[in-house]
C-alpha positions as CSV (number, residue, x, y, z in Angstrom):
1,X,2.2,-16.1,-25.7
2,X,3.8,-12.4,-25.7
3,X,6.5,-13.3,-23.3
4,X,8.7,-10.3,-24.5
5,X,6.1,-7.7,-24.0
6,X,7.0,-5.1,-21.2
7,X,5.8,-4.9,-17.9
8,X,5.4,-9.0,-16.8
9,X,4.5,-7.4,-13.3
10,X,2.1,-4.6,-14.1
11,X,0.5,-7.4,-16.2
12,X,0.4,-10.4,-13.8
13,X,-1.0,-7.9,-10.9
14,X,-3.7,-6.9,-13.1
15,X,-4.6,-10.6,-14.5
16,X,-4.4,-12.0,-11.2
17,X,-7.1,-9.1,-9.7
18,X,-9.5,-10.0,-12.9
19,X,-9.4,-13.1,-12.3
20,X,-10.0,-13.1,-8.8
21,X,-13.1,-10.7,-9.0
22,X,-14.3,-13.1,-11.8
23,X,-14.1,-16.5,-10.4
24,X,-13.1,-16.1,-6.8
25,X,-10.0,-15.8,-5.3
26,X,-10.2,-19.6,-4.2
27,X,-11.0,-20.8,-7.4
28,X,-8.3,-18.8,-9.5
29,X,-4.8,-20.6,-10.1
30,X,-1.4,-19.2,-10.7
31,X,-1.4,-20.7,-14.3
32,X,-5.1,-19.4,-15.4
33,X,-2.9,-15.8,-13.8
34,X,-0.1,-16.1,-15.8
35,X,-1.6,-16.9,-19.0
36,X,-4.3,-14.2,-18.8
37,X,-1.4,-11.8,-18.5
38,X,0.4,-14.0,-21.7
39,X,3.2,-15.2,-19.9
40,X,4.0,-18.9,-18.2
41,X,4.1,-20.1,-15.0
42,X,7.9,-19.9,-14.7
43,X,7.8,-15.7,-15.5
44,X,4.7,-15.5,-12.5
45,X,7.1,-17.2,-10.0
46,X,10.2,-15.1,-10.9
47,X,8.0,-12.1,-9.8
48,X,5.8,-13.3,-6.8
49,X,6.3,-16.5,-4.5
50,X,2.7,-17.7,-4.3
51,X,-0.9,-16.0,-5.9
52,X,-1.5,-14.2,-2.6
53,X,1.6,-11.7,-3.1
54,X,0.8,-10.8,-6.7
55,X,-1.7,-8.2,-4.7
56,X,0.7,-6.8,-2.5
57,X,3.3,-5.8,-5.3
58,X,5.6,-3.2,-4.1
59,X,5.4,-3.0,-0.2
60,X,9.2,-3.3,-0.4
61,X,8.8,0.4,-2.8
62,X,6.0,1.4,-0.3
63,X,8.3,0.8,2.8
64,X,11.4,2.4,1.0
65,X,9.1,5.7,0.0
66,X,8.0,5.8,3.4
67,X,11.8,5.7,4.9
68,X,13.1,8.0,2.7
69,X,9.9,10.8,2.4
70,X,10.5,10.8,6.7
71,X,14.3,11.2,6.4
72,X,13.9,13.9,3.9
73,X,12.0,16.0,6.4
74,X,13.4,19.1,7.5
75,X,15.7,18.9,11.0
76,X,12.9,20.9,12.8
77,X,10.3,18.9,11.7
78,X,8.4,17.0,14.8
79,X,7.3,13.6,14.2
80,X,4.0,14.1,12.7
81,X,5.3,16.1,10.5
82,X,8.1,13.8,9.3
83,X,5.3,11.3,9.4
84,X,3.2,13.7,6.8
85,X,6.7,14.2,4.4
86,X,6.5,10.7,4.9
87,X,3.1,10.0,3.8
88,X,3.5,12.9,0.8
89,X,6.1,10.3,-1.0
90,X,4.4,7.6,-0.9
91,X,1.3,8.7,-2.0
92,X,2.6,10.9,-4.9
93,X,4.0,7.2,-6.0
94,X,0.4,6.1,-6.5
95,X,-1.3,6.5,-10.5
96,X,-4.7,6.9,-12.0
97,X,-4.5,3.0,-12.8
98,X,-4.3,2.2,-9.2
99,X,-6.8,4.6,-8.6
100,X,-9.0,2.8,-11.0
101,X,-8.9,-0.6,-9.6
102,X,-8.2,0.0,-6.2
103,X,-12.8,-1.0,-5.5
104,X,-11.7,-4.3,-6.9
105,X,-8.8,-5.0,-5.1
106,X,-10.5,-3.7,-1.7
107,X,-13.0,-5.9,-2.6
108,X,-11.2,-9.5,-3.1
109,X,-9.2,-8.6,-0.4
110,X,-12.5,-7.5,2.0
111,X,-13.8,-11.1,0.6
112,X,-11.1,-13.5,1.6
113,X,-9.3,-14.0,5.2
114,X,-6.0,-15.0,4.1
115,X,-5.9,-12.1,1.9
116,X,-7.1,-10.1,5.0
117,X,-4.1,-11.4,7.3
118,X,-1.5,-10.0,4.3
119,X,-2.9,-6.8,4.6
120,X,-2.6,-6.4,7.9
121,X,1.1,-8.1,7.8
122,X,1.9,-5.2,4.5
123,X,0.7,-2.5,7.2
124,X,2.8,-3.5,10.1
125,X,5.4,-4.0,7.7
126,X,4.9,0.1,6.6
127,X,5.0,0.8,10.5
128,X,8.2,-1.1,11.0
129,X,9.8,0.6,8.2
130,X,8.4,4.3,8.8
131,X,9.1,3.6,13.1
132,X,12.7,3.0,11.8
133,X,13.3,6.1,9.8
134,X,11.6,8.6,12.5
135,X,13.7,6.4,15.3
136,X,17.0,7.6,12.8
137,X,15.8,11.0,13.0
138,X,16.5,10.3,16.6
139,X,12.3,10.3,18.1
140,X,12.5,8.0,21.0
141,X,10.9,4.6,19.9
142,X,7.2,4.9,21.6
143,X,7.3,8.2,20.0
144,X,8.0,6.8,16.8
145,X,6.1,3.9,17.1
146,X,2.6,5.8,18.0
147,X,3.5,8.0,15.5
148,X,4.3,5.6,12.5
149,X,0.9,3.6,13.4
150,X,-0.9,6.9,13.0
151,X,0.7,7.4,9.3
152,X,0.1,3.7,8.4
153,X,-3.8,4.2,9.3
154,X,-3.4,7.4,8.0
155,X,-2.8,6.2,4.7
156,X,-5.1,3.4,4.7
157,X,-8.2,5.7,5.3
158,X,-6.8,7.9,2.9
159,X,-6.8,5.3,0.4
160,X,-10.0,4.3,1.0
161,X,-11.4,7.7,0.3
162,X,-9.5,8.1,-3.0
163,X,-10.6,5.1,-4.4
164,X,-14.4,6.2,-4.0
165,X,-15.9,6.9,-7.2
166,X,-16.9,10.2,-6.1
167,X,-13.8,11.0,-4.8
168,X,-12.5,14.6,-6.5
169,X,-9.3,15.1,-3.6
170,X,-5.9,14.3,-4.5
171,X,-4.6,11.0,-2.5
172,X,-1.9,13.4,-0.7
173,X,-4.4,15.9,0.8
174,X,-6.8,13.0,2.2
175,X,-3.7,11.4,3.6
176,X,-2.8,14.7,5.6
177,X,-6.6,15.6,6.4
178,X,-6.8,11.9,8.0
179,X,-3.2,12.3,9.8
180,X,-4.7,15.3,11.4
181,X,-8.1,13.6,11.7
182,X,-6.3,11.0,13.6
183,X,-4.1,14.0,15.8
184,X,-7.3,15.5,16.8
185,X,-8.7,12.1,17.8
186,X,-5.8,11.3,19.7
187,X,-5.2,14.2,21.5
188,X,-9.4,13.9,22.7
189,X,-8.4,10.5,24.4
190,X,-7.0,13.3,27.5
C-alpha cells in the first residue's frame, strides 16, 4: 500500500464515494474504503470517525469560510448582503473535482436516509455558524437567523445547479441569483 502518498483525505473521500455508487452505501465497509484509496484502516479513522463522515469532509472549513466571508463584509453592509460576502467565500473554496463528482455524491446521499439526516445536520450546522457571525456584526438574532437559513438554502440550490451537466454559470453567481431568488420569494409571503 502507498501509505506515504499525499492527500490520505482527498483520497479516502473519493474511494469511499466509488465505492458507495458501486456497491451501495450499505454494503461498502471502511476497510474495502481505505484500501481502495491504498491506505489501512488505522490512516481512515485518524481522518473520519465512522464511513458516513468521510462524505461530509470539511463542514468545519465550510462553517469557518462562511464566518469569516460574513465578518469581512463591509460595516454598511445589511444582512443579506453579509450573507452574499458570505456565500462568495465559500463557494470560491469549491474546485472542478467537486464539480465533477458532486451527481454521485447527490446521488448516494439522495439514496440513503442516514446519509440524508447528516446532510440536514451539516446544513444547520452552516446556519449556526453563519447566524453567529451576522449576530457579531451586531443583526439581532431572528434577523440573523432568517437570514443565515436563506444563505444555507441558498447555497444548496446553488449547488445543485452547478453540479448539472449542463451547467455553464460559475457556483458564486448561482449562489447570489438563488439568495435573491429566495429575497423575492420571501418578500411575496406579504
Amino acid at each position: 500500500m502507498a501509505r506515504w502518498e499525499p492527500n490520505a483525505r482527498e483520497r479516502l473521500v473519493l474511494a469511499a464515494l466509488d465505492l458507495f455508487t458501486e456497491q451501495g452505501y450499505d454494503n461498502t465497509t471502511v476497510t474495502e474504503i481505505a484500501e481502495r484509496a491504498g491506505l489501512t484502516k488505522t490512516t481512515f479513522f485518524r481522518h473520519f470517525p465512522d464511513k458516513r463522515e468521510v462524505l461530509f469532509a470539511g463542514q468545519e472549513v465550510h462553517s469557518r469560510l462562511l464566518a469569516d466571508g460574513a465578518a469581512a463584509a463591509p460595516d454598511s453592509a445589511t444582512p443579506l448582503e453579509a450573507v452574499a460576502a458570505a456565500l462568495d467565500a465559500l463557494t470560491a473554496s469549491f474546485t472542478a473535482e467537486q464539480r465533477e463528482f458532486g451527481p454521485r455524491l447527490a446521488a448516494v446521499i439522495a439514496g440513503h436516509p442516514e446519509l440524508q439526516e447528516r446532510a440536514a445536520f451539516k446544513h444547520a450546522a452552516l446556519a449556526v455558524a453563519l447566524t453567529s457571525a451576522l449576530g457579531k456584526r451586531g443583526v439581532p438574532d431572528l434577523t440573523a437567523s432568517v437570514a443565515a437559513d436563506l444563505g444555507v438554502r441558498a447555497f444548496d440550490r446553488a449547488f445543485d445547479r452547478w453540479i448539472e451537466p449542463s451547467s455553464q454559470q460559475a457556483f458564486t453567481e448561482l449562489a447570489h441569483e438563488e439568495l435573491q431568488a429566495l429575497r423575492t420569494a420571501a418578500l411575496a409571503l406579504g
